[in-house]
C-alpha positions in Angstrom: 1.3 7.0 -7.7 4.7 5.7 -8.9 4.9 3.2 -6.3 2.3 0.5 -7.9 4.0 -2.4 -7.2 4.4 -3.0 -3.8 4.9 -6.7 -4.5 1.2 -8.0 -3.4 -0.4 -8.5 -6.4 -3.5 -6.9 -4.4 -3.4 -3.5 -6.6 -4.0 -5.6 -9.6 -7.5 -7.0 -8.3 -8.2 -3.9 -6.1 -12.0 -5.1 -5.5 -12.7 -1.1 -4.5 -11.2 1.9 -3.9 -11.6 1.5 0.1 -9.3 -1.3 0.0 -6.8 0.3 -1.8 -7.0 3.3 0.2 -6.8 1.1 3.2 -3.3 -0.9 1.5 -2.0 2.3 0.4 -2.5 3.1 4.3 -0.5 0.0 5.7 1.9 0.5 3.8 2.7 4.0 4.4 2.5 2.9 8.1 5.4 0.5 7.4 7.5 2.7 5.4 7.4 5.3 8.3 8.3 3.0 10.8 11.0 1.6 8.9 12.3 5.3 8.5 12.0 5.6 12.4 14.0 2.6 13.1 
C-alpha cells in the first residue's frame, strides 16, 4: 500500500478497517474510470 496519501486525511483517523476497505474501494472506482475516460 504505497498509495497512503490520497489527499483525505481519512486514512489517518481510519475509525475501522471497513471504512478503509470501503475508501480504498471508491477510490479504485475513480482511478478506473479516469483510466476509461
Amino acid at each position: 500500500m504505497a498509495k497512503r496519501s490520497t489527499g483525505v486525511g481519512n486514512n489517518k483517523t481510519s475509525r475501522s478497517d471497513k471504512t478503509k476497505k470501503r475508501i480504498e474501494a471508491k477510490y479504485k472506482m475513480l482511478d478506473a474510470r479516469k483510466k476509461k475516460k
